[in-house]
C-alpha positions in Angstrom: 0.0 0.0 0.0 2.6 2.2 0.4 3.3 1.9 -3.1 0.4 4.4 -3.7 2.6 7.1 -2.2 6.2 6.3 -2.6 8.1 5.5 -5.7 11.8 5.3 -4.5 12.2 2.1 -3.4 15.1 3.7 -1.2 12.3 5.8 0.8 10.1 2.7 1.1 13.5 0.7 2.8 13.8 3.2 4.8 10.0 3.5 5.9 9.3 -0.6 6.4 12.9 -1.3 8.0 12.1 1.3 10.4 9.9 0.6 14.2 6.6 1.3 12.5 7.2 -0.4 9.3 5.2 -3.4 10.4 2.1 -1.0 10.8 2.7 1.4 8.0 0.8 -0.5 5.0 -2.2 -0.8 7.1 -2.3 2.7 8.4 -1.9 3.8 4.8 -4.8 1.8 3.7 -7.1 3.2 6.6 -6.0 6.6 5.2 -6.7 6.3 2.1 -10.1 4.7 2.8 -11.4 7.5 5.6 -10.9 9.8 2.5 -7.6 12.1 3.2 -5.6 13.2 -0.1 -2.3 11.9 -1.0 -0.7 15.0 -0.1 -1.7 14.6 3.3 -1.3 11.1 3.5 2.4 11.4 2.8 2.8 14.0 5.9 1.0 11.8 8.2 3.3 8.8 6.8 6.2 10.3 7.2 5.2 11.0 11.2 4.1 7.8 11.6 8.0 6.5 11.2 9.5 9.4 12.8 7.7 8.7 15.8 8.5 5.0 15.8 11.8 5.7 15.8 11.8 8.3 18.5 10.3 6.4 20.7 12.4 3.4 19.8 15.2 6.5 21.2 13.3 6.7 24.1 13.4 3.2 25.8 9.2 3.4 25.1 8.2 1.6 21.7 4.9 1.4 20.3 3.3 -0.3 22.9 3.5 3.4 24.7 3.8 6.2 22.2 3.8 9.2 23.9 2.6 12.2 21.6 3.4 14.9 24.3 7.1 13.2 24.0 7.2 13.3 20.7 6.0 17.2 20.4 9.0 17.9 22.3 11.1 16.5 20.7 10.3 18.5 17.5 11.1 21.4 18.9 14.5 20.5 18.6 14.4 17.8 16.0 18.0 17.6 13.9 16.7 14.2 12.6 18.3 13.9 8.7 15.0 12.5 7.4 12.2 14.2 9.5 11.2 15.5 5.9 8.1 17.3 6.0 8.5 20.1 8.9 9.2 19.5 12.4 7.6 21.7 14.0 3.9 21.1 12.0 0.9 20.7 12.7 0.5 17.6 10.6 3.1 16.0 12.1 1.6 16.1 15.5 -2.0 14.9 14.0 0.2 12.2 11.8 1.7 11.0 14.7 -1.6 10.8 17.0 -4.0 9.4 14.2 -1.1 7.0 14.0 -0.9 6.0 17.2 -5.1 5.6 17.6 -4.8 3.4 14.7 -2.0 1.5 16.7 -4.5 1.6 20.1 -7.5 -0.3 17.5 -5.3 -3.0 16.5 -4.4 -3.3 20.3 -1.0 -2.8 20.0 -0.8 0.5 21.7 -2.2 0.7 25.2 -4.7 3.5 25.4 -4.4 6.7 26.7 -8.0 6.4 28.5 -7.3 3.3 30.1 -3.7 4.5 31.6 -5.1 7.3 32.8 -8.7 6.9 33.9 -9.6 7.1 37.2 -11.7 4.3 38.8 -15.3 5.1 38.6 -17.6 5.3 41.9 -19.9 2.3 41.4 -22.7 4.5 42.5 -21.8 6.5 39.2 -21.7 3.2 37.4 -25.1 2.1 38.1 -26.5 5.7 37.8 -25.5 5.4 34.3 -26.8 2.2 33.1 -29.9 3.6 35.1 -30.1 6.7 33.1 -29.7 4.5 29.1 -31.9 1.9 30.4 -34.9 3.4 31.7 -34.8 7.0 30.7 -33.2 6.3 26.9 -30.8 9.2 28.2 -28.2 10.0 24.9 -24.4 9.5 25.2 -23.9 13.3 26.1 -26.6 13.2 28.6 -25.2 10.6 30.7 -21.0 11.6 30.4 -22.8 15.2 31.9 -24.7 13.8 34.3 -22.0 11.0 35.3 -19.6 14.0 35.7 -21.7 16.0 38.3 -22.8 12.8 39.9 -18.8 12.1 40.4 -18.0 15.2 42.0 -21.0 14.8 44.6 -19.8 11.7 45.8 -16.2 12.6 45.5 -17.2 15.7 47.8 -19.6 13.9 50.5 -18.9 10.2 50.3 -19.2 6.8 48.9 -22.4 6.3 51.3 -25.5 8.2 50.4 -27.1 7.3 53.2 -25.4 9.9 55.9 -25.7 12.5 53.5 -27.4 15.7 55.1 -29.2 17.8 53.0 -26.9 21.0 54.2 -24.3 19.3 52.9 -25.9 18.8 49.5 -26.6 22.5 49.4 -23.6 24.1 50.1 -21.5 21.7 47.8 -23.9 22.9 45.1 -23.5 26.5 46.3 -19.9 25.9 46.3 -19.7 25.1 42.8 -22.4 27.5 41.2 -20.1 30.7 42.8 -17.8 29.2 40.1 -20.1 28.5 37.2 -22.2 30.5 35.1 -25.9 30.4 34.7 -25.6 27.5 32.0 -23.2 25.1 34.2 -25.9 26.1 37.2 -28.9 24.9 35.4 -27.4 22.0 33.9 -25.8 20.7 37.7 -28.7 21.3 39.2 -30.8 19.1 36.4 -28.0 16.0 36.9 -28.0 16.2 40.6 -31.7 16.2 41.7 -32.1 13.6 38.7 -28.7 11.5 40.9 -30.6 11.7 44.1 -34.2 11.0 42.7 -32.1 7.8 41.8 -30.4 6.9 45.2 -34.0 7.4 46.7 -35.7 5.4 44.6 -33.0 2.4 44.6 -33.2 3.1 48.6 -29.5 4.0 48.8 -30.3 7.6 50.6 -33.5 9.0 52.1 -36.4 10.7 50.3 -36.3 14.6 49.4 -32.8 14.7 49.1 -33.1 16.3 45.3 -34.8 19.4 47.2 -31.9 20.1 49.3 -30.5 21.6 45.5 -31.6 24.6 44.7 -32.9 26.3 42.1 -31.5 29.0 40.0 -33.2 32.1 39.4 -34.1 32.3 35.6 -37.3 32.1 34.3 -38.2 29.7 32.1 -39.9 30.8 28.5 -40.1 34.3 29.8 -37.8 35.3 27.0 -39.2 36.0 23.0 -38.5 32.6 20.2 -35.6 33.5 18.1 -36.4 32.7 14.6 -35.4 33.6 11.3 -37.9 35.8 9.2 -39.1 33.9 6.0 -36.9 36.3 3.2 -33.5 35.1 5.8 -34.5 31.5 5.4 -34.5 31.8 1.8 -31.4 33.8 1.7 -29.6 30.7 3.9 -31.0 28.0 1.7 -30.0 29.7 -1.4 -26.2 30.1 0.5 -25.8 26.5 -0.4 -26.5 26.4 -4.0 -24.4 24.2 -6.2 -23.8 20.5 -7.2 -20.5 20.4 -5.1 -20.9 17.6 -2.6 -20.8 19.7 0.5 -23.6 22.2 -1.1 -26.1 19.3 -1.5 -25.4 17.5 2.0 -25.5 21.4 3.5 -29.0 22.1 1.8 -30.4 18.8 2.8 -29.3 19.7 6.4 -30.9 23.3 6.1 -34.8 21.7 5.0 -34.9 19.3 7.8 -34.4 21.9 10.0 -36.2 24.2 8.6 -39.4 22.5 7.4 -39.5 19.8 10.1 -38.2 21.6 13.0 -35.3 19.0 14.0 -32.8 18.8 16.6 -29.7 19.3 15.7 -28.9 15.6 17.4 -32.0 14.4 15.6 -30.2 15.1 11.9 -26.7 13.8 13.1 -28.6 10.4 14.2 -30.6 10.0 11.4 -29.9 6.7 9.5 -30.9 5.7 5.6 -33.3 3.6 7.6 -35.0 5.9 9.1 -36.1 7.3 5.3 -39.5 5.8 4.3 -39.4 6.7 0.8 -42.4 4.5 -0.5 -44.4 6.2 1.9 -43.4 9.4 2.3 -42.6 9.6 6.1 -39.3 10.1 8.0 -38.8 8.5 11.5 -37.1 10.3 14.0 -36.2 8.8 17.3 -35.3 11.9 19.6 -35.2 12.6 23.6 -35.7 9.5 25.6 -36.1 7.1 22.6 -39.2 9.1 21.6 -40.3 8.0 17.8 -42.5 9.7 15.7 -43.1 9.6 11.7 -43.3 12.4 10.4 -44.5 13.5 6.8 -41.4 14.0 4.4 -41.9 17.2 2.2 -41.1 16.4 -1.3 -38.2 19.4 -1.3 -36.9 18.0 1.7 -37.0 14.4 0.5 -35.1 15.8 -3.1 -32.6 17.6 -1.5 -31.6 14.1 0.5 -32.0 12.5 -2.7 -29.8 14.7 -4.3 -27.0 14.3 -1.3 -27.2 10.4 -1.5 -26.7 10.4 -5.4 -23.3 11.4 -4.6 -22.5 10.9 -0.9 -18.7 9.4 -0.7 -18.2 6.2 -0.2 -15.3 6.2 1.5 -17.2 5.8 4.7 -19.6 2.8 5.1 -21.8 4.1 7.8 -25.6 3.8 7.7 -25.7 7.6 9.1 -27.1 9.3 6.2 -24.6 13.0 6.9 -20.8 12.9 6.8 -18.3 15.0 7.1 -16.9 16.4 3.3 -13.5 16.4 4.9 -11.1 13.8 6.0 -11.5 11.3 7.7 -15.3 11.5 5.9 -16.8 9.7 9.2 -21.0 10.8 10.3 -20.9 13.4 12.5 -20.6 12.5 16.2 -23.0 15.2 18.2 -25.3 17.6 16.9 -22.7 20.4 17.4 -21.6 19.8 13.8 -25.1 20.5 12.8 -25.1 23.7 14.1 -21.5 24.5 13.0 -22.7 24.2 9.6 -25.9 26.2 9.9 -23.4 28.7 11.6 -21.0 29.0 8.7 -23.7 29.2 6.3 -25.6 32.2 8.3 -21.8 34.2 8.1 -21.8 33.1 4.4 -25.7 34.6 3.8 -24.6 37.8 6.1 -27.3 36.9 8.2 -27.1 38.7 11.8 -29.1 37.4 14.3 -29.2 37.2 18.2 -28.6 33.7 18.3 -27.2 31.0 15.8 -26.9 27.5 15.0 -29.8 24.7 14.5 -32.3 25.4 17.6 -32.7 29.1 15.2 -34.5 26.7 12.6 -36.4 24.7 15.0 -37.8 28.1 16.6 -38.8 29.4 13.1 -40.2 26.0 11.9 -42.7 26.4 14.9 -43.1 29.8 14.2 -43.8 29.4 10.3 -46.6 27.1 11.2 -48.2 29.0 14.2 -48.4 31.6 11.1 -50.6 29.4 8.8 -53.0 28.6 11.3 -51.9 25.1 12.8 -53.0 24.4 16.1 -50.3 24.1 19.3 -51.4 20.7 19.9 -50.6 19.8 16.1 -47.3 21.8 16.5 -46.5 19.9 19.7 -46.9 16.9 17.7 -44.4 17.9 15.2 -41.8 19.1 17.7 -42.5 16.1 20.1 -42.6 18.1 22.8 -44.3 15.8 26.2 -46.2 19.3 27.4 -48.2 21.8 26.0 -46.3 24.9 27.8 -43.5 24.5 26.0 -45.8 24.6 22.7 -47.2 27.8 24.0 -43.9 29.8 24.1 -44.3 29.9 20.8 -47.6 31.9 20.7 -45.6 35.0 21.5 -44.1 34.8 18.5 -47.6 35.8 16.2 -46.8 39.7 17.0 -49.8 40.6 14.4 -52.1 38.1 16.3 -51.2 39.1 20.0 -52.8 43.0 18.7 -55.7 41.6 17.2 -56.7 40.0 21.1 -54.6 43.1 23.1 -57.5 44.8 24.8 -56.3 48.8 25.2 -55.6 50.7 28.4 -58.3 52.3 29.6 -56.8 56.0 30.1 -56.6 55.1 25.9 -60.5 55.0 25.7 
């Protein structure tokens, strides 16, 4: 394989007689097939047997390739064939997408498993708690995990001598450090950590209310939306047959027309398409499925994506990444990372940007036409109409057609 990218059979000696020759064919292969150029490929080569041979320096071999080590080493690296900069940025993400494909064929110990602290059991059965019986998503649980951690960590291994003053001023403790985000979000993972120690009988009831709450009321702020001329100005942003412009206008509709979640469109699979009849299933928060009606623009502009989706990537995620290594996005954020480079590319200025922007002027687009909140809801999958209703406000024209005047106006 290396073949691909070397010619001189002097180079490729000195690349397979070298400590990572035995792993360099492969790693070019898995290269070549997550989609990265041959330009690039060559860089990240080229680290791949400078590293092996530092660390070969070093007493540490590939069993423990140290990246940090090997950083430091380029800032004084004299080595005669270190060809491609020393000091470069591709040779540091050469050397650590080298050594992760080292970690998968279990050659290389990982980093993680060095390094990771032991995990509280009552952490460890929180989160099978929270996947199994609230469908709680990766993120949810790593967030939740992470607060529950630092609650035992502070009070104890035993929830049952925990006192709720001590609850409260460990949470006061670390909200004088946070801002208001962090303080919603702990307070959300905590009383949901105690709820579960009471209800598994590890700590007494009414624990959760020792945390309190923050001050910040909820839905008492307007729906950010985009007016309908800016959401026509953002679709038309990503006109083009270039591969990126059809996967970025596909993204747009769903959000748009539907009113997904950014994790919604990251998550979505070529299974979830119904094409025969004309519905889209969506599995969102807490394993919630709907089917919902496909619009036939939204259903061409996928069609248009998958025509010519790469196939360097096998997944059954229906959006990748246009770039090396062309993988499915992981989280939602790159969702809204691409609705935020394509508001900077429309010029569009608003007070808040990225995905949830569409979702708010999906609901908002079909309050205008006269659908009902309880239909909206339904769209949205929200569990409770309140959260439907903060979208009411939004219907300015509407709100002074029922606004009954002061009465010194009279």
């Amino acid at each position: 394989m290396l073949e691909t990218y070397f010619s001189a059979a002097k180079i490729l000696g000195h690349l397979r007689g070298g400590p990572s020759g035995p792993y360099l064919d492969g790693f070019a292969e898995a290269l070549e097939r997550q989609g990265y150029g041959p330009e690039i490929a060559v860089r990240y080569l080229r680290a791949a047997a400078h590293i092996g041979h530092i660390m070969t320096e070093q007493c540490a071999g590939l069993m423990n390739i140290d990246v940090a080590a090997f950083e430091e080493h380029l800032r004084t690296c004299r080595c005669p064939r270190a060809k491609g900069g020393r000091r470069n940025h591709h040779t540091i993400y050469g050397a650590r997408l080298f050594r992760r494909h080292l970690v998968e064929l279990g050659v290389c110990r990982s980093a993680a498993m060095v390094a990771a602290p032991a995990e509280p059991k009552l952490v460890a059965d929180f989160k099978t708690w929270l996947r199994k019986h609230r469908g709680a998503s990766d993120a949810t649980v790593r967030l939740y995990a992470r607060d529950a951690a630092g609650l035992v960590t502070e009070l104890g291994s035993d929830p049952a001598g925990w006192r709720p003053n001590d609850i409260r001023g460990y949470f006061l403790a670390c909200a004088s450090k946070s801002g208001h985000g962090t303080i919603e979000k702990m307070t959300t993972s905590l009383r949901a950590f105690l709820r579960y120690l009471a209800v598994v009988g590890r700590c007494q009831a009414g624990l959760d209310g020792a945390v309190p709450a923050y001050a910040h009321w909820r839905l008492a702020d307007m729906p950010r939306y985009l007016s309908a001329d800016q959401v026509d100005r953002l679709i038309a942003a990503c006109d083009g047959d270039a591969g990126a412009c059809r996967r970025d206008r596909a993204i747009l509709l769903l959000l748009a027309r539907l009113g997904l979640r950014a994790g919604d469109v990251a998550q979505l699979r070529l299974t979830d398409i119904e094409w025969q009849t004309g519905s889209l299933r969506v599995c969102g928060k807490s394993r919630y499925e709907v089917r919902l009606p496909l619009p036939q623009e939204v259903g061409d502009a996928i069609a248009a994506y998958l025509e010519g989706r790469s196939s360097a990537c096998r997944s059954d995620l229906v959006f990748l990444r246009t770039i090396a290594p062309c993988r499915p996005f992981r989280r939602g954020d790159g969702i809204s990372s691409v609705v935020k480079r394509l508001m900077k590319r429309a010029a569009i200025v608003t007070p808040v940007k990225g995905a949830h922007a569409l979702r708010h002027t999906a609901a908002t687009e079909m309050l205008r036409h006269g659908v009902p909140l309880d239909k909206i809801g339904l769209v949205l999958r929200h569990r409770g109409i309140d959260t439907t209703a903060y979208y009411a406000k939004a219907d300015v024209e509407l709100q002074k057609q029922v606004a009954q005047p002061w009465p010194e106006a009279l």
